[in-house]
C-alpha positions as CSV (number, residue, x, y, z in Angstrom):
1,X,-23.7,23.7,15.5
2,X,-21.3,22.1,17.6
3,X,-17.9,22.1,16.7
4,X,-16.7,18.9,19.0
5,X,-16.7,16.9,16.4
6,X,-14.1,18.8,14.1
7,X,-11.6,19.1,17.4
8,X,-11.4,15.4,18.2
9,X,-7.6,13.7,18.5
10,X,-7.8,12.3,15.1
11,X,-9.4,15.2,13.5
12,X,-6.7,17.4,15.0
13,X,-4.0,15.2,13.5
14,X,-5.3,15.1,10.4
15,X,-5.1,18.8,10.2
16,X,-1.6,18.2,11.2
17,X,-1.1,16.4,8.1
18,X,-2.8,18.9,5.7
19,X,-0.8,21.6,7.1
20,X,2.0,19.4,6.2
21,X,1.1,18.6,2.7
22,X,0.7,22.9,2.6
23,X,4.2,23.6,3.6
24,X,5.4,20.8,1.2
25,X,3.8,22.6,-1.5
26,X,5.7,25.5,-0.4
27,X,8.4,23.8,0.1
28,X,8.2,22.8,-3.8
29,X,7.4,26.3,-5.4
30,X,10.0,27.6,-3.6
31,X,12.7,25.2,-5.1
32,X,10.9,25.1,-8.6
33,X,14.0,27.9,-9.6
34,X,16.5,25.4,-8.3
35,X,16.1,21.7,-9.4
36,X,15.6,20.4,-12.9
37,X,12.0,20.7,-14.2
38,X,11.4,16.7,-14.8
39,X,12.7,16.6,-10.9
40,X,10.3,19.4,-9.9
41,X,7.2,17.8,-11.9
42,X,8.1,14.5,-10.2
43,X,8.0,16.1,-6.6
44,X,4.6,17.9,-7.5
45,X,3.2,14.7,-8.4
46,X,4.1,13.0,-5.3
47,X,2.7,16.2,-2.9
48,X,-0.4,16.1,-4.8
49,X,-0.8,12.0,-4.8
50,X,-0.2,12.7,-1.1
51,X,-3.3,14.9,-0.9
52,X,-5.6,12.0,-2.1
53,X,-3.8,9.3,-0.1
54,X,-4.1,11.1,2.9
55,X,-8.1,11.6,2.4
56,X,-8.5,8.3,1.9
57,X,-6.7,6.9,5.0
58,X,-8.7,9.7,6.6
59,X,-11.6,7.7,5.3
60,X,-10.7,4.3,6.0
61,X,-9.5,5.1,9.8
62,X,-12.8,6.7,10.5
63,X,-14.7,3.9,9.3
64,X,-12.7,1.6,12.6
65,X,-10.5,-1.5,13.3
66,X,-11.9,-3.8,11.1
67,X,-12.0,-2.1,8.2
68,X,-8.6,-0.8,8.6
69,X,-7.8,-4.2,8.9
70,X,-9.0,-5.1,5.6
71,X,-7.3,-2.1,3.9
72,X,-4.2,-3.3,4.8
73,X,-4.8,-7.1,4.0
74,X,-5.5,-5.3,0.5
75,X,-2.3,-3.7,0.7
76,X,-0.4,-7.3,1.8
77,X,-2.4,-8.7,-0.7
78,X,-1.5,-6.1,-3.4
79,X,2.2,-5.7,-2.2
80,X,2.7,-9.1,-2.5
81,X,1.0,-9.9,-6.0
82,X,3.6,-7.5,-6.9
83,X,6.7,-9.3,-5.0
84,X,5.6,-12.6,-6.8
85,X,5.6,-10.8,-10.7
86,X,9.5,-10.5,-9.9
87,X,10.2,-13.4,-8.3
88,X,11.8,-17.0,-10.6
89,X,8.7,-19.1,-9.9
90,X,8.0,-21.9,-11.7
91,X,5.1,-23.9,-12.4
92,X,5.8,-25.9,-9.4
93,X,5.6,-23.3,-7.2
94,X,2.1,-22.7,-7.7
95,X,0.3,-25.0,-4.7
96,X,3.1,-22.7,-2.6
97,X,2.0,-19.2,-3.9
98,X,-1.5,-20.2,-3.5
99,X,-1.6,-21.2,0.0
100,X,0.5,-17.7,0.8
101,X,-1.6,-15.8,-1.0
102,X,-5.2,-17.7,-0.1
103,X,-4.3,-19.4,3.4
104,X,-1.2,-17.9,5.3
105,X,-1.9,-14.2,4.3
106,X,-5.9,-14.3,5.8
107,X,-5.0,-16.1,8.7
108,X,-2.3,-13.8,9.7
109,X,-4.8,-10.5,9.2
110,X,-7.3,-12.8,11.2
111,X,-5.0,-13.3,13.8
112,X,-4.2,-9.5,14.4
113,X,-7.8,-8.6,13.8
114,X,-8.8,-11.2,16.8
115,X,-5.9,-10.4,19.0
116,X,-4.6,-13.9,18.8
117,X,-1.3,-12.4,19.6
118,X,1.3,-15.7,19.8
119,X,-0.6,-16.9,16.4
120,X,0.2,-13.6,14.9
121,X,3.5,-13.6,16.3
122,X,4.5,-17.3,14.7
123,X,1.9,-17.7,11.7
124,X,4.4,-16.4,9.3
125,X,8.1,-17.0,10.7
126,X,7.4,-20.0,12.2
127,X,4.2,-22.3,10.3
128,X,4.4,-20.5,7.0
129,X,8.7,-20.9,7.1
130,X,8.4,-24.5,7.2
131,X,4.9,-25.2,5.1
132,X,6.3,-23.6,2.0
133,X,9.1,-25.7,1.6
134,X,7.4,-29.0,2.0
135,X,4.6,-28.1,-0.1
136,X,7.3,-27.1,-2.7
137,X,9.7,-29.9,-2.7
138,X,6.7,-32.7,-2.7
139,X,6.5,-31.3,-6.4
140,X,10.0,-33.0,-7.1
141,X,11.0,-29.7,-9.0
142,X,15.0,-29.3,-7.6
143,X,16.0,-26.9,-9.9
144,X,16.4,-23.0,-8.3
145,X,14.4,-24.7,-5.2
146,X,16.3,-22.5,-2.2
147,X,16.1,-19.5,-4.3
148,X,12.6,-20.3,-5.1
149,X,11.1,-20.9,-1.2
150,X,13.3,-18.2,-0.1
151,X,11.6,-15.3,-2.4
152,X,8.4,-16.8,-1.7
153,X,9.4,-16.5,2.6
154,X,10.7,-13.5,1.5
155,X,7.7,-12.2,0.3
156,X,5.5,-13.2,2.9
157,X,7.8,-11.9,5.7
158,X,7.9,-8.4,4.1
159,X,4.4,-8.0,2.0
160,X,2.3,-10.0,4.7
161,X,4.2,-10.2,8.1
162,X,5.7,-6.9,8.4
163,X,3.3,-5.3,7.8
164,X,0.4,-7.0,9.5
165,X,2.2,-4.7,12.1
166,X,0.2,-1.7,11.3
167,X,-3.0,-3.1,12.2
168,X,-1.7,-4.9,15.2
169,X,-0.9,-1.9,16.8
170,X,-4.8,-1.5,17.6
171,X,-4.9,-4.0,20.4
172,X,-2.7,-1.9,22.0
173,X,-4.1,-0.9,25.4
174,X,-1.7,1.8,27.2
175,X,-2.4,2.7,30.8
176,X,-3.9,6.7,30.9
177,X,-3.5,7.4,27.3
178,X,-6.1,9.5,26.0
179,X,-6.3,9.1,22.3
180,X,-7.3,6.1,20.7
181,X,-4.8,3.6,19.6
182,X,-5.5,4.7,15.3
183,X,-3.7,7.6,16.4
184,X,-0.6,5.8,17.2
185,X,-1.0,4.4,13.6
186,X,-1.4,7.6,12.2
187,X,1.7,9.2,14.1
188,X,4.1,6.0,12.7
189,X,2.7,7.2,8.8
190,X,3.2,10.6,9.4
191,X,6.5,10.8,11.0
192,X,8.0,7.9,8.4
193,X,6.0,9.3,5.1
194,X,7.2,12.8,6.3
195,X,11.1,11.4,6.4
196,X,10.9,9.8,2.8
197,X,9.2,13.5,1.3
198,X,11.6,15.2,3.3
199,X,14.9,13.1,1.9
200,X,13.7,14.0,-1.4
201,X,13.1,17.4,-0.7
202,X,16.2,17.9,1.5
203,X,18.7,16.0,-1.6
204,X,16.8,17.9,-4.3
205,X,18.2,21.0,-2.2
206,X,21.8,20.3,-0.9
207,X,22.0,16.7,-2.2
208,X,25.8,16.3,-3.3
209,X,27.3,12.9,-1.6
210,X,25.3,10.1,-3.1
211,X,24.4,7.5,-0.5
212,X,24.5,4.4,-2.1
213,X,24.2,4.7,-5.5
214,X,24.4,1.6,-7.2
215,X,21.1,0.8,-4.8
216,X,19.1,3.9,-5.4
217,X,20.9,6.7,-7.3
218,X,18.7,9.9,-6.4
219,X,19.4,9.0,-2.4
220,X,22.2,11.1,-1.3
221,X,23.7,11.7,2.3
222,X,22.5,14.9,2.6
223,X,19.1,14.4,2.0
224,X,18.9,11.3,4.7
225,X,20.0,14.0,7.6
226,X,18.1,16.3,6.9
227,X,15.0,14.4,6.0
228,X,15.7,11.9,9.3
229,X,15.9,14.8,11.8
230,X,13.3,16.9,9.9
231,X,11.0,14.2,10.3
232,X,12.6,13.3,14.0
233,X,11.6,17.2,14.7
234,X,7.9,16.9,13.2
235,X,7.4,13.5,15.9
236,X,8.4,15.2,19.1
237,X,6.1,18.3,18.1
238,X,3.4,15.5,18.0
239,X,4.1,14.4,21.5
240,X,1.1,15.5,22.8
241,X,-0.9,12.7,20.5
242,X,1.9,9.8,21.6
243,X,1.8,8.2,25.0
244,X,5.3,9.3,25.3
245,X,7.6,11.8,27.0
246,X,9.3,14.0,24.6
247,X,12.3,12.5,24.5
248,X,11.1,9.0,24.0
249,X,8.8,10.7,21.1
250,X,12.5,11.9,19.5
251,X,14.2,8.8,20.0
252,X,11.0,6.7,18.6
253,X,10.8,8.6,15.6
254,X,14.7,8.6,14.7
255,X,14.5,4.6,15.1
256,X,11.8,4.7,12.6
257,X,12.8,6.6,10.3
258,X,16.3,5.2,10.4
259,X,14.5,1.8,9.8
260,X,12.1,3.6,6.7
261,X,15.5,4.1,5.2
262,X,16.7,0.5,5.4
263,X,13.3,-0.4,4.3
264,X,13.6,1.9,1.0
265,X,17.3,0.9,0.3
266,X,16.4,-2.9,0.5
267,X,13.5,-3.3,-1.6
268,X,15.6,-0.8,-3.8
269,X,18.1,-3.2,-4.2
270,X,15.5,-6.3,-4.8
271,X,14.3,-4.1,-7.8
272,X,17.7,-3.5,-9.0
273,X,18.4,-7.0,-9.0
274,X,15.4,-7.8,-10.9
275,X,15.7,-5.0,-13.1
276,X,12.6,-3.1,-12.6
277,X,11.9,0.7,-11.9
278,X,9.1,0.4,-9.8
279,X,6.8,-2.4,-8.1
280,X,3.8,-1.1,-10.0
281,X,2.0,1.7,-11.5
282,X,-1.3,1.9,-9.7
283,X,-0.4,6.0,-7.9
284,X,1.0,8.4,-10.1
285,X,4.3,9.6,-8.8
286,X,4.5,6.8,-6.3
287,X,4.6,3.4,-8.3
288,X,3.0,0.4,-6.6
289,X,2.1,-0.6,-3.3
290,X,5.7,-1.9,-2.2
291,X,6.7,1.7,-3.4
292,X,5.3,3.4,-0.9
293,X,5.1,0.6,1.9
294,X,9.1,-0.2,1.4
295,X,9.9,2.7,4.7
296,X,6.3,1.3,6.6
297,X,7.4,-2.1,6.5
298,X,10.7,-2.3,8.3
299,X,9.4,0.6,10.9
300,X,6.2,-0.7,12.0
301,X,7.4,-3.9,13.6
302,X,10.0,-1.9,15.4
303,X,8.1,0.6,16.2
304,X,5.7,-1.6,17.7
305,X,8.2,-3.8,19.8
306,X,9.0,-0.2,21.0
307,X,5.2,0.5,22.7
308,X,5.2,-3.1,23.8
309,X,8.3,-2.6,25.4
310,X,7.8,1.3,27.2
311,X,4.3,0.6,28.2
């Protein structure tokens, strides 16, 4: 039996990710001794909620572009279902909310799936920023109405727009690079997933300065260096998958990961606002979708300006 098919680019990165995923579970035993036991269990359920996410993006990116596409319409669709639960909508909102949901967020995943790239680029910021508003205020409901177009522009930028960016990174065509462009996708997850385990990992450890915490209280200084450059480290020994030199690797993956942190820290705040814990319960350990998109959503528009701009 030939054994081409298990040393393919994307099979070789996902063995990069389970060899991850092990020394996290090393990683974990080894600090079992050291951190509270409710902290412990709660970093054991994330490693092993990793295991299963993992297997099924496996899945969905060997299945190709357009059904990667329509995972991560689901997941716009999902994170943004749970962006609307928090949000002060009123009745009159509803015409707004159902053209986001039904009309804007479709045609955006449309427009990446068919390359339209200037449609992709404006659908949201541009057609969907000044639609809302008019479809709101022709319902004559004045009360709370900035505060009510803005979380639903809000919404759509971040649930919809941002990361729309994911999949758009497939109609990316780089001179003389030799993997295909799903492992460019699968680099971005694994260098930005590895910074948020890491952070946690790295403040359970030495954590003492807390970052920002009246944001997100477990955050602390020491975990964001050390989870940032961890995960800086783990992209440039990735190089060889990436169309870049290894210095642009390093650089790349600081600038998203710096941006997975802003990510985290915004939405954290949005929940604290709100009062909620998390965005949802659907994967134990990790709440909703918006819990484990908030670090993908601010990188992957940066990350992709990045290629557009080097290549």
């Amino acid at each position: 039996m030939s054994l081409d098919p298990f040393l393919t680019p994307t099979a070789l990165v996902c063995y990069a990710l389970f060899a991850l995923l092990g020394v996290a579970e090393i990683a974990a035993i080894r600090l079992k001794s050291k951190i509270e036991p409710a902290s412990w269990d709660n970093l054991r359920a994330r490693i092993r909620s990793w295991w299963v996410m993992i297997f099924v993006f496996g899945t969905i990116f060997w299945l190709g572009r357009g059904v990667i596409t329509l995972f991560f319409a689901f997941c716009s669709f999902a994170a943004l279902r749970e962006f609307a639960t928090v949000t002060h909508t009123r009745r009159a909102d509803h015409s707004a909310l159902v053209l986001a949901f039904w009309l804007i967020l479709p045609l955006q995943y449309l427009a990446v799936y068919m390359d339209w790239a200037l449609m992709a680029l404006l659908m949201i910021p541009l057609y969907a920023f000044i639609a809302l508003p008019v479809i709101t205020v022709l319902k004559g409901e004045v009360s709370g109405f900035l505060n009510r177009v803005s979380e639903t522009q809000w919404g759509l930028m971040i649930c919809v727009y941002f990361v729309s960016h994911i999949p758009a990174l497939l109609s990316l065509k780089i001179p003389d690079y030799s993997f295909s462009a799903i492992t460019l996708i699968t680099w971005l997850i694994l260098v930005v997933q590895a910074s948020d385990v890491l952070q946690y990992v790295w403040g359970k450890a030495l954590g003492k300065t807390l970052l920002a915490p009246k944001v997100s209280p477990s955050k602390t200084v020491e975990g964001l260096v050390g989870g940032v450059l961890s995960a800086t480290l783990i992209g440039v020994i990735l190089t060889p998958i990436t169309p870049f030199t290894a210095l642009m690797a390093g650089l790349t993956a600081f600038a998203v990961c710096v941006m997975g942190v802003f990510g985290g820290l915004i939405l954290s705040a949005i929940k604290r606002d709100r009062g909620v814990k998390d965005w949802g319960h659907l994967i134990r350990g990790h709440g909703g979708f918006l819990d484990r998109l908030d670090s993908l959503v601010f990188s992957a528009p940066i990350y992709l300006h990045l290629l557009l701009g080097s290549f």
